[in-house]
N, C-alpha and C positions, 0 to 999 in steps of 0.2 A: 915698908916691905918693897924692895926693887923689884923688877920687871923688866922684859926685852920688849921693845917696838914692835908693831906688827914686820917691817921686814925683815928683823932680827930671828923673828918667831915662821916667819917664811922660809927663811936659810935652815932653818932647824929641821921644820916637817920634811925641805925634800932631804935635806941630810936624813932623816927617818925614815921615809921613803925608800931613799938606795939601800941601805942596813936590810929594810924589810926587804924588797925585791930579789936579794942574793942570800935571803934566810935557806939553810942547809932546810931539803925538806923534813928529815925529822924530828930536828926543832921547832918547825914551822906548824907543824901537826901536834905536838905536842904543845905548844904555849897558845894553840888555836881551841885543844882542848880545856886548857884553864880559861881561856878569854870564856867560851861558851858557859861553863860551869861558874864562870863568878857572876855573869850576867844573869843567871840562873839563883843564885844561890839570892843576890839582891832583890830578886821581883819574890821569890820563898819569904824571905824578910818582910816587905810590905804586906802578903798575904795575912801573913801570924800576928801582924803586928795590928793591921784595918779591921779583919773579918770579922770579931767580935765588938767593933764599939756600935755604940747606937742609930740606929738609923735619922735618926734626928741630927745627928750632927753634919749632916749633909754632906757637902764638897770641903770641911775642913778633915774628915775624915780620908778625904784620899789625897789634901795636902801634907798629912803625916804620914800616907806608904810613901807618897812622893819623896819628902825629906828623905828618908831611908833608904831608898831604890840605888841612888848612884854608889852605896858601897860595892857595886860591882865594878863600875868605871873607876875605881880610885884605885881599888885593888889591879888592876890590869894596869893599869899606869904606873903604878908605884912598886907592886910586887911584881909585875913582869906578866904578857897575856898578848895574845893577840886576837884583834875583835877585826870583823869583818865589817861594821860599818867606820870605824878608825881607819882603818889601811883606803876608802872611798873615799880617804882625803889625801892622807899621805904618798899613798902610790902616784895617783893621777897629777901632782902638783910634783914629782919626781919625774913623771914623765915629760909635761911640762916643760921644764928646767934641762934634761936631755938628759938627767943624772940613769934613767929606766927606762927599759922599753914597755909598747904595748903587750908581747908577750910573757915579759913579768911579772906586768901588773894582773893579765888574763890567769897565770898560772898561781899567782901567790894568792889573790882572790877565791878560786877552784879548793885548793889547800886548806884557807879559812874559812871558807864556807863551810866544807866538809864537818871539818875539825870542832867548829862553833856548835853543830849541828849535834855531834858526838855528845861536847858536854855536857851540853842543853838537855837532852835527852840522859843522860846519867844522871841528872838531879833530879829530871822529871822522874823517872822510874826510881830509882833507888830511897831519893831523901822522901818526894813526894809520894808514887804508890808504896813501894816496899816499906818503910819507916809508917806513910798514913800523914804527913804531914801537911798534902792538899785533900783531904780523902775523909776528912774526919768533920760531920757539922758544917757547922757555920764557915770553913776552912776548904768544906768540898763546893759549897752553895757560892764562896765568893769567889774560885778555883773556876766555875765553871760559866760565872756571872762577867766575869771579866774576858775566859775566852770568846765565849757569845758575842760579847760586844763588839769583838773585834772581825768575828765573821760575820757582822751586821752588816757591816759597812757595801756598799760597791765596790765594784773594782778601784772605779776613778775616784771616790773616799776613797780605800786605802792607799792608792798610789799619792796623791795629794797629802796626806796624812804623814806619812812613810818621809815624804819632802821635808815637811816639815820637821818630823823628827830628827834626821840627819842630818838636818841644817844646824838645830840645835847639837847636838850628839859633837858633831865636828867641832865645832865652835869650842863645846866643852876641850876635846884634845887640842885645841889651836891655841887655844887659850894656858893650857898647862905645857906648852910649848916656852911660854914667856916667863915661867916661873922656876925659878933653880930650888927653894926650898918645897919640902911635902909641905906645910902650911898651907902657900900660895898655890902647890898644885888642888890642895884640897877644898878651897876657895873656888878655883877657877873651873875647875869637874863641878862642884856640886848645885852652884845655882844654874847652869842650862840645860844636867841634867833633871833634874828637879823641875825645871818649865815643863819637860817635854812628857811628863810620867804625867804631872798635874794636869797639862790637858789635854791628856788621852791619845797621843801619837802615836803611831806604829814604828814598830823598832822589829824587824826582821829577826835576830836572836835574840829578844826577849819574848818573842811568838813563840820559838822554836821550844820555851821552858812552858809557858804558859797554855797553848793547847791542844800540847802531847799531854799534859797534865790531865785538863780534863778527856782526853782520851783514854788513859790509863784507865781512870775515871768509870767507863763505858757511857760515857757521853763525847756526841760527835764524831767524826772520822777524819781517817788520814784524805782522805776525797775533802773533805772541807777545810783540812788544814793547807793542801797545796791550793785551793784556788785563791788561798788568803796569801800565802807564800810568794807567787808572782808577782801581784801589785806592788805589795813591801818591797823586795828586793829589789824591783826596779826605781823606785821611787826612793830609798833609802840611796842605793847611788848615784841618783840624779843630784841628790840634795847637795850631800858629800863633795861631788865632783866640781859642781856648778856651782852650786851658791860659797864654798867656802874655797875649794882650792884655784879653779878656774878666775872667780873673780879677785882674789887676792892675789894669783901669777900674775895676771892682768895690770894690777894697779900698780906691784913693783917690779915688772916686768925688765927695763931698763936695769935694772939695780942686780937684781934678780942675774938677769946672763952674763953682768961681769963674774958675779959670784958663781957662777955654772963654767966658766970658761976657767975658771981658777984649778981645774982639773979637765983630763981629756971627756970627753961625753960617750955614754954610752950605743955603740954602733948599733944602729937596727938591724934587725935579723930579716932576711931578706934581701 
């Protein structure tokens, strides 16, 4: 199965990047709503899938939601989506490269933020309360067990946590940067997605499904959702930024601005 090099896969994301940063806004709204909804619809999957097996079976039990979770990142990669911790790689390594500016990246982020947060919230109310599919049993108890955990944490847990995840998350898209067939992208999503679900990271829009859930729920508040919201989201870009685009521009940096000078760069505003 062939693959591109990591600065093959460089050239790629800021080429992904610029595409993203000049997204017509209501595209940009609309495929921000799918990103949100399929990252949503995968962590509903793990729920249905864990909630009922044994308590005995310990940590192999949340390595099989694990398995299952990244069918949201595959879908957005393959069927078309846009996720707001994705673009924490691509924008910023666009910027970078000179292909985007910083008020693209500030505005196309705002955009999917937003949009993420729509979805997320549509599966949370409709599939989840409306339907009763986190709401029901053993379904509400691990609905509400799993958002707990996640407003357990500190701040500095979830912002460290949030790192981590993102680091991984990115990786996942950096890596399906390198692969032309679905196969190989389906490979290269699934195992760091799958790390980062397995132990327990925060992922900022998989928050946004899981504890409006247990809100709907009448467990917990929008008050405890946003103070879990901040750390994540700052933490989720940090990761994205830093650990995956910033030190990969870095390394082929050289390489990197022949191939950015190979078209004009975009003018900062200001």
């Amino acid at each position: 199965m062939a693959f591109h090099h990591s600065q093959r896969i460089a050239e790629r994301a800021i080429e992904a990047g610029e595409k993203k940063a000049s997204l017509p806004v209501g595209h940009a709204l609309l495929l921000g709503f799918l990103g949100g909804a399929f990252i949503s619809l995968g962590f509903l999957l793990d729920i249905r899938v864990i909630a009922n097996l044994p308590e005995e079976w310990g940590s192999f039990s949340s390595f099989l939601g694990a398995s299952i979770f990244p069918l949201g990142l595959i879908l957005i990669v393959i069927a078309g989506g846009e996720l707001l911790t994705g673009n924490m790689m691509v924008l910023p390594i666009a910027v970078f490269a000179g292909r985007a500016t910083a008020g693209q990246l500030l505005n196309n982020w705002l955009l999917i933020l937003v949009s993420n947060f729509v979805g997320a919230i549509f599966v949370a109310y409709f599939f989840g309360h409306i339907v009763g599919l986190t709401e029901a049993g053993a379904y509400l108890t691990k609905t509400v067990s799993i958002a707990e955990s996640k407003l357990n944490e500190t701040f500095i847990q979830s912002f460290i946590s949030a790192v981590g995840c993102n680091w991984l998350v990115c990786l996942a898209v950096w890596m399906a940067f390198g692969a032309d067939d679905i196969s190989g992208k389906l490979l290269a999503i699934w195992f760091p997605v799958m790390a980062f679900v397995a132990i327990g990271f925060q992922h900022v829009v998989a928050n946004m499904f899981v504890i409006p859930a247990a809100i709907f729920a009448g467990h917990l508040t929008w008050g405890d959702y946003f103070t879990n919201f901040i750390p994540v989201l700052l933490g989720n870009a940090l990761g994205g930024t830093l650990f995956v685009a910033f030190i990969y521009w870095k390394v082929h940096k050289n390489s990197l601005e022949v191939f950015a000078e190979e078209k004009p760069k975009i003018k900062k505003a200001g």
